[in-house]
N, C-alpha and C positions, 0 to 999 in steps of 0.2 A: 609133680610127684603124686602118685596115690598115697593115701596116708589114713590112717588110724586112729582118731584122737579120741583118747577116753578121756571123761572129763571135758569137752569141749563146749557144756554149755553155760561152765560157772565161769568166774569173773577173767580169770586169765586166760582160761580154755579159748570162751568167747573169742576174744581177742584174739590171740592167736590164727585160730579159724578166719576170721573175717579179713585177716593181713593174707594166708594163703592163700583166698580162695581173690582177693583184691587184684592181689600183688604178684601171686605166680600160678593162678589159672587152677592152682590141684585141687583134684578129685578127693576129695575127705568125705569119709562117716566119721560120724561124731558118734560117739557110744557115752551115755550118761545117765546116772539113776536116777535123776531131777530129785534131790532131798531140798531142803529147805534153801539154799543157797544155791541150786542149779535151775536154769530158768530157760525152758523153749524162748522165751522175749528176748534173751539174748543175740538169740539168732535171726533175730527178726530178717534184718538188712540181708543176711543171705542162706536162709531157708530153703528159698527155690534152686539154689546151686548146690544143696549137699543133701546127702543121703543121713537121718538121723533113725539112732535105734537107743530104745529105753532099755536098759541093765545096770547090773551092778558088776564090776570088773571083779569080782572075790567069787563069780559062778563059771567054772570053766563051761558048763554048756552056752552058757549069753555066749563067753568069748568065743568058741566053736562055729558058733553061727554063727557070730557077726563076719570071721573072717570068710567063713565058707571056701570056696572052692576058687574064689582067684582072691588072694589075701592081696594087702597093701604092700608099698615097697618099705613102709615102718608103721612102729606104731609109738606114739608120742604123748607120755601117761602125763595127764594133770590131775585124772581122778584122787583123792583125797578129802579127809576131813580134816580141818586148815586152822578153826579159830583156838589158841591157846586155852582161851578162857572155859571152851566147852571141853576142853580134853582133861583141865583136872575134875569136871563134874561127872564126864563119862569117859575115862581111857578104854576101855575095849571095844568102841566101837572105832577108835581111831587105829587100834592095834591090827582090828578087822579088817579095813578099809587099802590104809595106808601100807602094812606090812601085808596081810594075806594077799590081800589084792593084786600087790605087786608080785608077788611069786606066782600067782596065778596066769597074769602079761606073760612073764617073762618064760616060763614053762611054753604056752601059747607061743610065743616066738623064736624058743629054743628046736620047738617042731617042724619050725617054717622055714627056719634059717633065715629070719627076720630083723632086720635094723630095729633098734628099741633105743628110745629116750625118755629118758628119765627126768620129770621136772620137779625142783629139789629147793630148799630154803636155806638162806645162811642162819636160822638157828640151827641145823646141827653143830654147829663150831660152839657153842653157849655162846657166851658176853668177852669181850675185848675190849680194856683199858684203852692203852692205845696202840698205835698201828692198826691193820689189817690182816685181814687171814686168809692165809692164800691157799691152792688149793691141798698143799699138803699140809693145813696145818691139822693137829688134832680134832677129832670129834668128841666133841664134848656136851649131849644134849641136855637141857635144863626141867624138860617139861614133855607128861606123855605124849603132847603131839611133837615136837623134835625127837624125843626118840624113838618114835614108830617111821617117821621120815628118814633118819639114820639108819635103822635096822633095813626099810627100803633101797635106801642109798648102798650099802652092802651086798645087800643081794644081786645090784644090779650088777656091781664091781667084779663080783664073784663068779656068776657067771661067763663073763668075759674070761678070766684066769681059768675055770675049769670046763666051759664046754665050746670058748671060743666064742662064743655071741656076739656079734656087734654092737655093743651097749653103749651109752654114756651115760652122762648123767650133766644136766645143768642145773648151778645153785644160783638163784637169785634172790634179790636183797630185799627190802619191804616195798611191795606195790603199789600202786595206788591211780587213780583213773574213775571215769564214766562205768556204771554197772556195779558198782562192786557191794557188795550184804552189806547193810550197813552198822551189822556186829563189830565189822576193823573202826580202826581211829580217826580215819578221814571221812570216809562218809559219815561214820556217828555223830561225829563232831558237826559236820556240815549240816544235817538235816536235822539234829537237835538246835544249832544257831538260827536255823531260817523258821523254827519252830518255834521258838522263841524258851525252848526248853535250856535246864541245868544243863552244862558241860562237865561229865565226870572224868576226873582225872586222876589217873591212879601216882599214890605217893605222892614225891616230891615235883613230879613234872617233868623230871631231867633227866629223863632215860633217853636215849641217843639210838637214832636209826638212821638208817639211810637209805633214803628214799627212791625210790625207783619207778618212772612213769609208766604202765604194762604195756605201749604200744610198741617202748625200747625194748621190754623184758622178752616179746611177743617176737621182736626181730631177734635178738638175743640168741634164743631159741633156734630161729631158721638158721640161724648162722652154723651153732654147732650140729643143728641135723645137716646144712650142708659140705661144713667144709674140717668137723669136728674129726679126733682119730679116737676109733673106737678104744673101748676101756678105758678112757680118761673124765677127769671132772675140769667143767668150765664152771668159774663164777661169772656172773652177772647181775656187779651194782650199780647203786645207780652217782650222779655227778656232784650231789651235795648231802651231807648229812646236818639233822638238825634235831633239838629236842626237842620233846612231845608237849610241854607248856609253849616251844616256838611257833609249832606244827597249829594249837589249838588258837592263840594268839591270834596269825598271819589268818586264820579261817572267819574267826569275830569279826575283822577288817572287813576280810572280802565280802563276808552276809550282812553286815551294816547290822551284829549285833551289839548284846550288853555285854560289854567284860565281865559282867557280874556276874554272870550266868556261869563262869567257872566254881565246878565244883569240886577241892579236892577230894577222894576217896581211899579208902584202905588202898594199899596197893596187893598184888596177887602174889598169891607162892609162888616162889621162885622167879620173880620178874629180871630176866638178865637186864645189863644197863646199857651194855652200847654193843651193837654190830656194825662191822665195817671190812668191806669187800677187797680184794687188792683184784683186778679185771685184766689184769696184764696178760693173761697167756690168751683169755678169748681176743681182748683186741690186736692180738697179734693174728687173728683169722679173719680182721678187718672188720670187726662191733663196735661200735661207740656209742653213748648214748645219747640222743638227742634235743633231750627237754630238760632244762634246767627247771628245780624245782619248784620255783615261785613263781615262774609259768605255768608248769603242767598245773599246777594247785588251783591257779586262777581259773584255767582250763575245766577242773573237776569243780570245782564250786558252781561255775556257770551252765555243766550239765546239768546237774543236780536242780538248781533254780528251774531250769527251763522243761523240765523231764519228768515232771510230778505221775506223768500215767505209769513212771515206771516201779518210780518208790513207793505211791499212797497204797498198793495193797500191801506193801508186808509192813508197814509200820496199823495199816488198821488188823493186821491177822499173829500170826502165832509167836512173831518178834515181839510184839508188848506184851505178851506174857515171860516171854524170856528176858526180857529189859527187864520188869518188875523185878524180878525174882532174881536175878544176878546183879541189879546196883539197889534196889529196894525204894525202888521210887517210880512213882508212875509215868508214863511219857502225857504230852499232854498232845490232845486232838487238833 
């Protein structure tokens, strides 16, 4: 396929990209505004097979030009701004991002008579006692970055119902893998244990997610741009779920840290407690997920050790002033 990927050089984009261009030969630009978390390094491993172009998807002229005059057969949005934590210190730039941006694709593709997918998170659903949410359960987002994701998610849905678009939209569950900012809870956790730094731990520990390795999430994806009917939502979770004191725990193991180093902290407004996927209608398109998660973990722990050219510059640049200032403690060198 030719393809379209905005957002393709942050943690899932990445990924994503590198299983297409591995795995089924297609022709991608990658369109991305490298902010703090999007990284030409990403793309290391296959740079030389794709066409990459710097923009922000919220400019309809970038979009304009990037498609030019023989556009893709889709285009497949990761672009956003993703971390919870940063979205109660700054919501409008996520509202920017996340919502403008997406009307701005989707306009772009409404022109072209363009396949669009939408890549999507189960917190719009909020927090789930027990069972699973499937995909018609309520949207219910807790936090301005889920609800700029959900108002996303809408608009994609909507265009489908009023101008016909071939849209979809896939939700997937919390990722995790090689590459990823290490602002999320696995890497932070992992490069604060090999650091020999505190583990902050928001609350009580016990908040419940469900883990999902990005290279499943990454196939996940092909799946519904392959075999997906348009105007519908696919979930894709991942095979175990665990709490965040388990998640922090099984990580001390694998880096031969001190349990000590756990640190509880305030926990965050509005921290939902558990999400959990039901995946039934995608794996009826033939998804499954492949890594069980005390693999994949072991998996990500041992990049991480082995990959220091990739972390040491953002934990020596604009990250440890954001650490500082969002748990109040310095990282150490």
């Amino acid at each position: 396929m030719k393809l379209l990927v905005c957002g393709g050089a942050g943690f899932i984009g990445s990924t994503f990209v590198g299983l297409r261009v591995r795995e089924h030969g297609d022709e991608v630009t990658v369109l991305d505004a490298l902010t703090y978390a999007g990284r030409q390094e990403n793309l290391r491993d296959v740079e030389s097979e794709i066409r990459f172009v710097h923009g922000q998807i919220e400019d309809p002229e970038v979009i304009a030009e990037t498609l030019g005059s023989d556009p893709p057969d889709a285009i497949v949005n990761f672009a956003a701004e993703t971390h919870v934590d940063r979205s109660i210190a700054d919501p409008y730039a996520f509202s920017v991002t996340n919502a403008l941006g997406t009307h701005v694709l989707l306009e772009a593709a409404r022109q072209r008579a363009l396949r669009y997918l939408q890549v999507s998170t189960d917190e719009v659903y909020g927090s789930i006692e027990t069972g699973s949410f499937t995909e018609s359960s309520p949207l219910a987002p807790s936090s301005p970055y889920s609800a700029s994701k959900t108002g996303a998610d809408l608009l994609v849905t909507s265009y489908f119902h009023t101008y016909g678009l071939p849209a979809m939209v896939c939700r997937g569950s919390n990722n995790y893998g090689p590459r990823q900012y290490p602002e999320k809870l696995i890497p932070l956790m992992i490069l604060n244990a090999l650091a020999g730094d505190h583990l902050p731990v928001y609350g009580d520990g016990r908040n419940v997610r469900n883990w999902l390795f990005v290279e499943d999430f990454g196939r996940g994806i092909g799946h519904v741009l392959a075999h997906g009917r348009p105007g519908e939502v696919y979930n894709c979770g991942g095979p175990d779920e665990c709490e965040n004191i388990e998640v922090v725990t099984r990580i001390i193991e694998l880096a031969g840290a001190d349990p000590s180093l756990i640190e509880y902290v305030t926990d965050r407004p509005g921290h939902d407690r558990r999400y959990s996927l039901s995946c039934e209608k995608l794996a009826g398109l033939g998804w499954r997920a492949r890594t069980r998660f005390i693999d994949g973990l072991s998996q990500t722990v041992d990049w991480y050790r082995d990959n220091a050219w990739w972390w040491e510059p953002i934990r020596s640049g604009a990250y440890r002033e954001y650490y500082e200032r969002h748990y109040g403690r310095a990282l150490g060198r």
